[in-house]
C-alpha positions in Angstrom: 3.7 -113.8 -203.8 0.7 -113.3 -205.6 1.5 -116.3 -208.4 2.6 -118.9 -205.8 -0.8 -118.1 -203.5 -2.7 -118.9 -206.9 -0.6 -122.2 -207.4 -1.0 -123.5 -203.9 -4.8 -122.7 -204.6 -5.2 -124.6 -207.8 -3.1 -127.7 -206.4 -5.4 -127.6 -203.7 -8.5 -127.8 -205.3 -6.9 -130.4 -208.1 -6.0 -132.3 -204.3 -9.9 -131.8 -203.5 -11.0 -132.9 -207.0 -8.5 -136.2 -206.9 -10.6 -137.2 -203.6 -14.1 -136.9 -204.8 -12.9 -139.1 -208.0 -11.5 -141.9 -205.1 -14.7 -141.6 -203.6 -17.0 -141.7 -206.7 -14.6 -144.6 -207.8 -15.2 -146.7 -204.8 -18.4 -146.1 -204.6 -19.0 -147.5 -208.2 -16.8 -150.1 -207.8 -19.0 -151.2 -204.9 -22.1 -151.2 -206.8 -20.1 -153.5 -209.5 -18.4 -155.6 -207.4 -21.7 -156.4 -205.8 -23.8 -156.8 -208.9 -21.1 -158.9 -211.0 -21.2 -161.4 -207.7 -25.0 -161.5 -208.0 -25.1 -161.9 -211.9 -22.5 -164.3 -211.2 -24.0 -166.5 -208.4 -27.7 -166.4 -210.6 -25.8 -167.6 -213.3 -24.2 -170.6 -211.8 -27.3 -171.4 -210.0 -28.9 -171.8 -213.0 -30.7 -168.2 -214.1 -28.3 -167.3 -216.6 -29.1 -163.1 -216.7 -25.7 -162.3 -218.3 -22.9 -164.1 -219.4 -20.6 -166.0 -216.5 -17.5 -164.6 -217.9 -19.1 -161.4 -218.2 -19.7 -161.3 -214.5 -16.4 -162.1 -213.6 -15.3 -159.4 -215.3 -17.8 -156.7 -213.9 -16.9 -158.1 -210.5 -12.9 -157.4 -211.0 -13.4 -154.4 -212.3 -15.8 -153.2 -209.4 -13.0 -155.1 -207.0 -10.3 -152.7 -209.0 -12.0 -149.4 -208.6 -12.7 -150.1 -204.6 -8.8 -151.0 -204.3 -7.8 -147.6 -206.6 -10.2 -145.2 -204.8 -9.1 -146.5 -201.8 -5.4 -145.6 -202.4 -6.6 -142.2 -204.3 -8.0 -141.7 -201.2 -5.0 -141.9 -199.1 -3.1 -140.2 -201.5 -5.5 -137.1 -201.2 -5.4 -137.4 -197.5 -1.7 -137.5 -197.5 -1.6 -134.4 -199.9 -4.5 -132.6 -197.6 -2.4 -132.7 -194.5 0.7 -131.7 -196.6 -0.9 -128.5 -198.1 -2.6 -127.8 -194.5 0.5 -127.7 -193.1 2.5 -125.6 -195.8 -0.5 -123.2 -195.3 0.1 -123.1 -191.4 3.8 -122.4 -191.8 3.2 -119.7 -194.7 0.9 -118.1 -192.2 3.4 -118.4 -189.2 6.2 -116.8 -191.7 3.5 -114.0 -192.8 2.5 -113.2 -189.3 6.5 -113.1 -188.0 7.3 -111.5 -190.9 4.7 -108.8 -190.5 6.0 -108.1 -186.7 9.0 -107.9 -187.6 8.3 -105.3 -190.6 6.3 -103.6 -187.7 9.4 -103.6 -185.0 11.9 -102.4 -187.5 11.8 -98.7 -187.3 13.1 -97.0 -190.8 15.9 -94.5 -190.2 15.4 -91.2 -192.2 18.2 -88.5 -192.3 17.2 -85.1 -192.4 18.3 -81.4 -191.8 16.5 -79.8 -190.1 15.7 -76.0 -190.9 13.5 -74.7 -188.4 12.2 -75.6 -184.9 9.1 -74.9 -183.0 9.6 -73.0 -179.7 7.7 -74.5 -176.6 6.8 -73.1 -173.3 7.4 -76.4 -171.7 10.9 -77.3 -169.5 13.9 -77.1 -172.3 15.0 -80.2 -173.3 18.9 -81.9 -173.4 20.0 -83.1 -176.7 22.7 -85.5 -176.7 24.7 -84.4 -179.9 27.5 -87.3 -181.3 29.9 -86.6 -184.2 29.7 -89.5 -186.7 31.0 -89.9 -190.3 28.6 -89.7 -193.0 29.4 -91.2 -195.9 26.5 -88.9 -198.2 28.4 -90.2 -201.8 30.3 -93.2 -203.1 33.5 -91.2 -203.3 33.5 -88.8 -200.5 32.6 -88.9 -197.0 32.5 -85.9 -194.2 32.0 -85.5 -190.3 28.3 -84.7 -189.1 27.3 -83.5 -186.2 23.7 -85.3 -185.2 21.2 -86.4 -182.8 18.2 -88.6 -182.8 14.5 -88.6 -182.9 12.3 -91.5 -182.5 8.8 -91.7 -183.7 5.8 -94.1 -183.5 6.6 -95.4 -187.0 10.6 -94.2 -187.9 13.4 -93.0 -186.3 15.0 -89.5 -187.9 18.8 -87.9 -187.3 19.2 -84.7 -187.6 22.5 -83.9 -188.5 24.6 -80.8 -190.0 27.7 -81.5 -191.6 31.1 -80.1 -190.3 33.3 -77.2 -192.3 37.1 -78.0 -192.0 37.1 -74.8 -189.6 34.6 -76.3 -187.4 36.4 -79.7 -187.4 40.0 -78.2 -186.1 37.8 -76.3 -183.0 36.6 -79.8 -182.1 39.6 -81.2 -182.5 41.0 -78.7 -180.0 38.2 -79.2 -177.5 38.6 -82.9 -177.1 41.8 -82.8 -177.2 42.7 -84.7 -180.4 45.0 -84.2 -183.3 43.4 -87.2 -186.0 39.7 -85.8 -187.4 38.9 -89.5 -187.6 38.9 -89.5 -183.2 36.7 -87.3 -183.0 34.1 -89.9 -184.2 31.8 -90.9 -180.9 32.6 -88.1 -179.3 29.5 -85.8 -177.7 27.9 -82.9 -176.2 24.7 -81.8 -174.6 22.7 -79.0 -175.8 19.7 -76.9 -175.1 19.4 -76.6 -178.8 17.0 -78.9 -181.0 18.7 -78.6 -184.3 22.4 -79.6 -184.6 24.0 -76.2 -186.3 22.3 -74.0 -183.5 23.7 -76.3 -180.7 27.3 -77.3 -182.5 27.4 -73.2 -183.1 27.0 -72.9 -179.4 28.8 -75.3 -178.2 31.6 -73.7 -180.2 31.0 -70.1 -178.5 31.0 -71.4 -175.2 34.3 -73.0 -175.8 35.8 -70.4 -177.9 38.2 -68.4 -175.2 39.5 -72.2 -174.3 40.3 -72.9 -178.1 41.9 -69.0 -178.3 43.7 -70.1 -175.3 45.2 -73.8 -176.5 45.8 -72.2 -180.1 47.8 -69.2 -178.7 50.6 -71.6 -177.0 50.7 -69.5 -174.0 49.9 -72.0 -172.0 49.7 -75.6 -171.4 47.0 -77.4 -172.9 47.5 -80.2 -169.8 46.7 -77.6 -167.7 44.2 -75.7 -169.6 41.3 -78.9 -170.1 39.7 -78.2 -166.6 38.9 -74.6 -168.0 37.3 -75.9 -170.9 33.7 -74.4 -170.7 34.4 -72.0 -167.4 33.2 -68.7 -167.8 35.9 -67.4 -165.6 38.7 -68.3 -168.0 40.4 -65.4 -169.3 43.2 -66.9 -171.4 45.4 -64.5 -172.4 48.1 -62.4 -171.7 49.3 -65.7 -169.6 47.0 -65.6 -167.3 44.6 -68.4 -167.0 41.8 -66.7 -164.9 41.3 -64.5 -161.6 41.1 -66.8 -159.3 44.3 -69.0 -160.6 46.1 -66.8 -163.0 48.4 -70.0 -163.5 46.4 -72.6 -164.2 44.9 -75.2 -161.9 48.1 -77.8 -161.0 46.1 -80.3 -158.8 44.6 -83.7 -160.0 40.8 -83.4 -160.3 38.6 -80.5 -161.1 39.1 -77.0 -160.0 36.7 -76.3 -157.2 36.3 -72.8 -158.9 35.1 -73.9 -161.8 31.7 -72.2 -163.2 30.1 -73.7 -166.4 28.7 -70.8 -168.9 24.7 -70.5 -168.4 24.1 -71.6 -171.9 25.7 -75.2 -171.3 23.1 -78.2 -170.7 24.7 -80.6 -168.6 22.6 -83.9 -167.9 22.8 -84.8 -163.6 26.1 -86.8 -164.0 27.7 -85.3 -166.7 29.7 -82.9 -164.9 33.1 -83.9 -164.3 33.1 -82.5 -160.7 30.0 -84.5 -159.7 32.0 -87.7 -161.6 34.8 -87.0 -159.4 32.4 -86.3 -155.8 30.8 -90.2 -156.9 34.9 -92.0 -157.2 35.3 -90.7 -153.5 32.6 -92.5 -152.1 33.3 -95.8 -153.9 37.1 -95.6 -154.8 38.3 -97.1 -151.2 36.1 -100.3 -152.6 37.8 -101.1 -155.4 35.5 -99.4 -158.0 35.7 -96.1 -159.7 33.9 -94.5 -162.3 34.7 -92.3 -165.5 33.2 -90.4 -168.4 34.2 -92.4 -172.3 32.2 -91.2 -175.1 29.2 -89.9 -173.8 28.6 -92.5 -171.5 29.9 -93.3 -168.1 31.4 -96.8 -167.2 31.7 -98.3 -163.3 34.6 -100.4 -163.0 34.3 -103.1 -160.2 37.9 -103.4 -160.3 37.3 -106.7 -157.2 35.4 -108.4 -160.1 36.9 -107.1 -163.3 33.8 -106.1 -164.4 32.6 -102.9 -166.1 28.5 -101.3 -165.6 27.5 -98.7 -168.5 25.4 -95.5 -167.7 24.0 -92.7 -169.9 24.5 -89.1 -167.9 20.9 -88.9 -166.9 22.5 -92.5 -164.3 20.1 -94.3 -166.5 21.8 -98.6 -166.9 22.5 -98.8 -170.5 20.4 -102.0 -172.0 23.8 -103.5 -173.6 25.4 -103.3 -169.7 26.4 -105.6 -167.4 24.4 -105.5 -164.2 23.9 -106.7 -160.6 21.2 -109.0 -160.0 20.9 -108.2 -156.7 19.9 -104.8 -157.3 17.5 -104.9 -160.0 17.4 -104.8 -163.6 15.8 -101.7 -163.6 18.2 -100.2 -160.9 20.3 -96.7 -161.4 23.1 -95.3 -161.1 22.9 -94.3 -157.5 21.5 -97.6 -156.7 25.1 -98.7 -157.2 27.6 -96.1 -156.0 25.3 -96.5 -152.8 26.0 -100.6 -153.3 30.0 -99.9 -154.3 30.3 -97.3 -151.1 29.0 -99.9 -148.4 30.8 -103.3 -149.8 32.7 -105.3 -148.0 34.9 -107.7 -149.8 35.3 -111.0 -147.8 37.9 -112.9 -149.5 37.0 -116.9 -149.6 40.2 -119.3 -151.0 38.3 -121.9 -152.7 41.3 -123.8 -153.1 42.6 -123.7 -149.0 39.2 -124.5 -148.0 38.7 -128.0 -149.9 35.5 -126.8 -152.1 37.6 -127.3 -155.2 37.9 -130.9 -154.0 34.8 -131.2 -153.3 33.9 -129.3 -156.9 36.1 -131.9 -158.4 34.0 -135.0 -157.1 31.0 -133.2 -158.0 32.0 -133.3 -161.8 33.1 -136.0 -161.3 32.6 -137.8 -165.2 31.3 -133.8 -166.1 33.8 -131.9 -166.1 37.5 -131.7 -165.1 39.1 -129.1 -162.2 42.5 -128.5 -162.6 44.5 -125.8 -160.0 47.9 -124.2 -161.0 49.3 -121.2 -158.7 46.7 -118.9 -158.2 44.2 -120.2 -161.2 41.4 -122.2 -160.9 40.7 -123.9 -164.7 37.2 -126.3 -165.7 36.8 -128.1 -168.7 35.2 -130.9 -170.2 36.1 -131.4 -173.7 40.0 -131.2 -174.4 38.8 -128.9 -177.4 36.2 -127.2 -175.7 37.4 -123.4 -174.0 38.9 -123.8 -171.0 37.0 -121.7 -168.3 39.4 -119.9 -166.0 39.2 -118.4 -161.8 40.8 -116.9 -159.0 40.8 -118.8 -156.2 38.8 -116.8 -154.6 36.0 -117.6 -157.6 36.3 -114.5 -159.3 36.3 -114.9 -163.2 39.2 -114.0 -164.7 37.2 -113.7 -168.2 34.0 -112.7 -167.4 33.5 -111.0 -170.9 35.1 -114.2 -172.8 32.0 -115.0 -175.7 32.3 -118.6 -174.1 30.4 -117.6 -171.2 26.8 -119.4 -170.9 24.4 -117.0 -171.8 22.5 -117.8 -168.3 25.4 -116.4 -166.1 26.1 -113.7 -167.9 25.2 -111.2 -165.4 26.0 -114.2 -162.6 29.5 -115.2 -163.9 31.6 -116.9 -160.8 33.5 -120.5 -160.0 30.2 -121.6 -157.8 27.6 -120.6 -160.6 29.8 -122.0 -163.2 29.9 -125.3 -161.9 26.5 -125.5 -160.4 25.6 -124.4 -164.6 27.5 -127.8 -165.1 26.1 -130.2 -162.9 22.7 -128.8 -164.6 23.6 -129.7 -167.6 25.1 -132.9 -167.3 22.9 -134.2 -170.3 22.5 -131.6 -172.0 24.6 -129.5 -174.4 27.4 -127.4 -172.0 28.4 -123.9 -173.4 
């Protein structure tokens, strides 16, 4: 970087030097061009100072060096504005290149070996198994969280022990090490072998239970975490020495006091939430440490962290807000009233038809609604009551993405008549 600043510099200054020369020369020339005229109009008149040929010649040489410096001075110019602009776009690079150093957080990983204890309200850590490749020829399951700071962003992690590994295994239910990947749980704990050690304890009378094949594990995941579980012996608990049978969660279920559980991460309040918006097509559901809203109307899909918090990556209702929450739409899912509007019956999509007219082209087969304007362009597809039937496809328009329907879509078109249609 260094070497090409000091190149730039010294063409630059050889540019400077080149148009002081063009100047000096037409400057000179001037003077000559004048005085060989003079010498040479004395001499024809009679007062022969210098030679006539002489003269001539001063005079075409003065005439020469006005018409070089002239063009050395263009030249110059020319090379000026070049350098002034290279310099402006190095500068712009520099500058982006410097806020982009400055948004890119490093990522440290770390184990942590000690903590600080606080008098302040405990914090929940959201801990995620991930796979850590630490060599070139082995890798291993970690249990981690994350930190960020001003300047870098640390995980803490611990790695798993095979005996470990089979416990989580049995918790979430899954047979391949490999699923366990993305999976998570909340902690009081700030460093990951305190909290995966606890969450291991709290669980450790439903992995007795599962591993003793006294019972059924079907029947057994709604105890996971309840304090009242007894497991052995074949009986389940106090209170349903068989097992809970029902679909949902058992109303009797206690959590131990030592599990953190963030406001909607509780699979009873999950369940309280698909009550009030279930009759309206929508329900919601716990994957991965997230919870996802189905609008099952719309075929579209809302992600929320367990604090109700809208993921950034998430689809999301313009008319609430891009800041809204998660109770901002179970209260929006419990009071809707679907009004169902046949585009197709009505005449719109005639009407849509001579609107793109020379745009686009509308074509309706059954129940589908299908636009498009280029024979190899994707084909943009709808129920007749404008619903998309795609509304994740990667051909959708970047605008409408969170405003995906047959009435936006086509409005997008008519928009963009001459401009470039995605």
């Amino acid at each position: 970087m260094m070497l090409k600043k000091f190149v730039f510099s010294c063409l630059r200054n050889l540019n400077a030097a080149f148009g002081m020369v063009s100047l000096t020369a037409i400057a000179l020339g001037t003077v000559a061009t004048f005085s060989g005229l003079g010498l040479l109009y004395l001499a024809k008149g009679g007062f022969p100072i210098v030679q006539e040929e002489r003269s001539e010649q001063i005079a075409y040489i003065g005439t020469g060096a006005i018409v070089l410096g002239f063009t050395g001075i263009i030249f110059a110019s020319l090379g000026g504005a070049f350098f002034s602009i290279v310099e402006e776009s190095e500068e712009t690079n520099s500058s982006r290149e410097t806020a982009k150093i400055a948004d890119i957080k490093p990522l440290v990983l770390t184990k942590a070996e000690n903590s600080e204890k606080s008098d302040c309200l405990p914090s929940i850590y959201t801990y995620t198994v991930m796979n850590f490749e630490g060599h070139p020829d082995s890798k291993c399951l970690v249990i981690c969280r994350f930190e960020e700071e001003p300047y870098r962003k640390i995980v803490l992690y611990e790695e798993l022990r095979s005996h470990q590994i089979d416990d989580l295994a049995v918790i979430y239910d899954e047979t391949d090490p490999d699923r366990l990947i993305g999976q998570t749980f909340s902690s009081y704990k700030p460093l990951p072998y305190e909290a995966l050690e606890e969450h291991l304890d709290i669980h450790r009378r439903y992995i007795n239970a599962v591993n003793s094949e006294e019972f059924s594990s079907c029947y057994l995941q709604v105890c996971a975490g309840c304090k009242l579980l007894h497991g052995a012996n074949n009986i389940v608990c106090g209170i349903h020495p068989h097992g809970w049978f029902e679909n949902g969660c058992c109303p009797d279920k206690q959590w131990d006091e030592r599990k953190a559980l963030f406001p909607f991460e509780d699979d009873a309040v999950v369940e309280n939430l698909n009550r009030e918006i279930s009759s309206n097509q929508a329900n919601i559901c716990k994957f991965y440490g997230n919870l996802i809203l189905w609008d099952e109307y719309a075929n579209r899909r809302f992600s929320f962290s367990y604090s109700g918090i809208l993921l950034k990556h998430s689809d999301r209702l313009l008319e609430l807000g891009m800041e809204a929450k998660l109770l901002s739409y179970i209260q929006y899912f419990r009071t809707r009233n679907v009004v169902v509007f046949d585009y197709v019956a009505s005449g719109r999509v005639l009407e849509f038809a001579k609107e793109l007219n020379g745009i686009a082209q509308i074509e309706v087969d059954g129940d589908e609604i299908s636009i498009f304007f280029d024979i190899y362009a994707p084909c943009h597809r709808f129920r007749r009551d404008g619903v998309a039937l795609h509304p994740y496809s990667t051909f959708v328009p970047q605008e409408l993405r969170y405003n995906y329907n047959l009435v936006s879509y086509v409005n997008y078109l008519k928009s963009k008549k001459f401009g470039v249609l995605g």
